[in-house]
C-alpha positions in Angstrom: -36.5 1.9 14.0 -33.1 3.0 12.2 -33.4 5.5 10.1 -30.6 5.2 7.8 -30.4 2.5 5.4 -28.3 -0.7 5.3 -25.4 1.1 3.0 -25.3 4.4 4.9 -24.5 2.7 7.9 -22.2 0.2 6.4 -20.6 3.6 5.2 -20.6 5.1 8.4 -19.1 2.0 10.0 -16.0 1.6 8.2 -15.5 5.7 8.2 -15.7 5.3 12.3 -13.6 1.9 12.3 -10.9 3.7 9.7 -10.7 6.6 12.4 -11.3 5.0 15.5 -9.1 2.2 15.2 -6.0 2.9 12.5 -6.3 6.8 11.7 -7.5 9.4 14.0 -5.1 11.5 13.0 -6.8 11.8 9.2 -9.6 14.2 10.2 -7.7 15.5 13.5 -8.9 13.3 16.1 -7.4 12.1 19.3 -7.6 9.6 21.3 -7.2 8.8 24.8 -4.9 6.6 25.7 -7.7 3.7 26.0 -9.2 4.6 22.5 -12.0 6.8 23.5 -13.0 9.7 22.1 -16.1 12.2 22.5 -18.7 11.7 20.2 -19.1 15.8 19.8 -15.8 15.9 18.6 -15.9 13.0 16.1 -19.1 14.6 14.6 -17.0 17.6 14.9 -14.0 16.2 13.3 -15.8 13.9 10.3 -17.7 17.5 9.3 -14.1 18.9 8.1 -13.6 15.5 6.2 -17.4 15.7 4.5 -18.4 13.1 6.6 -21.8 14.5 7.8 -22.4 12.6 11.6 -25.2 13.0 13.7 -25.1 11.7 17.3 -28.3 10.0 16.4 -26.6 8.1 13.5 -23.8 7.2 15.4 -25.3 5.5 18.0 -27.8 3.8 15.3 -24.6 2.2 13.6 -23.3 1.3 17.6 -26.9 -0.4 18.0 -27.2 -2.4 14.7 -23.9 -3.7 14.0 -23.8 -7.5 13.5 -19.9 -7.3 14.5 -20.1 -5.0 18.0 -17.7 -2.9 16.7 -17.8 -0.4 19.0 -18.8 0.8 22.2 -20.4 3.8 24.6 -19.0 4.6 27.8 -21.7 4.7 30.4 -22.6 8.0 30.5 -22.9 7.7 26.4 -20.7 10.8 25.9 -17.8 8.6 24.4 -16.9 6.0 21.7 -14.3 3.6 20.9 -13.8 1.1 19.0 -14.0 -2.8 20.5 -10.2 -4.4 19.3 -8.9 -4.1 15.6 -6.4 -1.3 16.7 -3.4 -0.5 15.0 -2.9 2.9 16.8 -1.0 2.8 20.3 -3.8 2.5 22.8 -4.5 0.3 26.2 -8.0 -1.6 26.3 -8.0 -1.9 29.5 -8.9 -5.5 29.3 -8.3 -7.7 32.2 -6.2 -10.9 30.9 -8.9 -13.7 31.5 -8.1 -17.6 30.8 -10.0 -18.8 27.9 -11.7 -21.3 26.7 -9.5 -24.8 25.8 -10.0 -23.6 22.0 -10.4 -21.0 20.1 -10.7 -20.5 16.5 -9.3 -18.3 13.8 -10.3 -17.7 10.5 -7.6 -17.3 7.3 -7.5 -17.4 3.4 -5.7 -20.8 2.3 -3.0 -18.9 0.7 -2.1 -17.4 4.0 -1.8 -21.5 5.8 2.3 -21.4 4.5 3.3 -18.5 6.2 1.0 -19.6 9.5 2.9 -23.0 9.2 6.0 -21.6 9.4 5.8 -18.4 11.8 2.2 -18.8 13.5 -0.1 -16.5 14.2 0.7 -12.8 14.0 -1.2 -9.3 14.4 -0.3 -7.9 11.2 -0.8 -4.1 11.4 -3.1 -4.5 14.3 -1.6 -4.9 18.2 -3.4 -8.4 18.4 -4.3 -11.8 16.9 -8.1 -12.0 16.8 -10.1 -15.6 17.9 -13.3 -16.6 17.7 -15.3 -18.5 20.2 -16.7 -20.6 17.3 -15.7 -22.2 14.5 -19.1 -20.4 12.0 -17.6 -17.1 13.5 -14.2 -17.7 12.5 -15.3 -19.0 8.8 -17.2 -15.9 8.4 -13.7 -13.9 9.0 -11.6 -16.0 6.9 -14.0 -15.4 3.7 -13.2 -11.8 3.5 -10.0 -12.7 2.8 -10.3 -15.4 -0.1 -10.7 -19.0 0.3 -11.1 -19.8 4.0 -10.1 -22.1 6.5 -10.4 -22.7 9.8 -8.1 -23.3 12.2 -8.1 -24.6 16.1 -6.1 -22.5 18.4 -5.1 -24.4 21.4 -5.7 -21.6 24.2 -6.2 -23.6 27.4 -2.7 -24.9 26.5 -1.4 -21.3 25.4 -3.0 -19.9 29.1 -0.9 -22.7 30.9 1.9 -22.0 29.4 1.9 -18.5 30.7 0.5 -16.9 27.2 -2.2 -13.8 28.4 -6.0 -13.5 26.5 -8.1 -10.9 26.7 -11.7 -10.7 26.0 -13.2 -7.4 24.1 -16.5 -6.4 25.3 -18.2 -7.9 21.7 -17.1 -11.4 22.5 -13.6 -11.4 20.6 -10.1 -12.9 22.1 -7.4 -11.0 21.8 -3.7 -12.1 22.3 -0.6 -10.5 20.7 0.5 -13.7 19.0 -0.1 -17.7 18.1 2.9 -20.0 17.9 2.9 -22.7 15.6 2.9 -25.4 18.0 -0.3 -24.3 19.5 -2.5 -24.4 16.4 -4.4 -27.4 14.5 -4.9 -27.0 10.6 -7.4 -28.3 8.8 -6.1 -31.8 6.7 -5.8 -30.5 3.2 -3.8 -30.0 0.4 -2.4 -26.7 2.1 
């Protein structure tokens, strides 16, 4: 049973995603070049920034995130973070063909820009998909108003485009042209 309640670990979850996956740097982290790091020297390195870590707590918030955030090496001695990266770092994911779709999730006031360039990373090194449609809604909310949109990547495979697939389920690729997405029929 966790010990730490639902806001302590939603705390301790964005303090490891904020470090792990854009800022390692901030409380004098590194990282290796496939984005793990050793979970005695996060604790280590959160304790100068008055983030107080346990090993325990970590792998509580690991265990008991809805979103698979991050994950363990085998011998549980390391962490990294899943995808979401904007620091300079190699998964080590194996390009694997996708399904024929995909789906990803977007505030409406975001669909012009989409339009007109398609799909981007932004600050991170990938464009994140979802395998389904509830997934990608979910996503798109955070942002504003959402919408879905279909992400032909059966096409996008045969036409030489690579996907990865992180280890909590999410497709990766560094970027959706316009051609190969469907929006919704709206006003937008």
């Amino acid at each position: 049973m966790p010990r730490g309640d639902g806001a302590e670990h939603r705390g301790v979850s964005k303090f490891m995603s904020r470090v792990l996956r854009h800022q390692p740097q901030s409380i004098g982290l590194e990282l290796d070049a496939q984005g793990w790091a050793e979970i005695d020297t996060l604790i280590a390195c959160a304790a100068t920034e008055g983030m107080a870590l346990t090993r325990e707590l970590i792998l509580e918030v690991v265990a008991t995130s809805d979103k698979q955030r991050f994950a363990l090496d085998a011998a549980g001695r390391r962490i990294r973070a899943n995808q979401g990266h904007s620091v300079d770092i190699d998964l080590a994911l194996a390009p694997c063909e996708p399904p024929a779709v995909l789906f990803h999730g977007t505030a409406e006031a975001n669909v012009a820009a989409i339009r007109a360039e398609g799909l981007k990373p932004g600050r991170r090194r990938h464009v994140h998909l979802s395998a389904d449609a509830a997934t990608a809604m979910a996503v798109g909310r955070r942002h504003g108003r959402a919408l879905v949109l279909s992400v032909a990547a059966g096409r996008m495979w045969s036409a030489g485009f690579a996907f990865f697939r992180a280890e909590n389920g999410v497709w990766l690729t560094t970027a959706v042209p316009p051609e190969f997405i469907d929006f919704p029929v709206s006003g937008v």
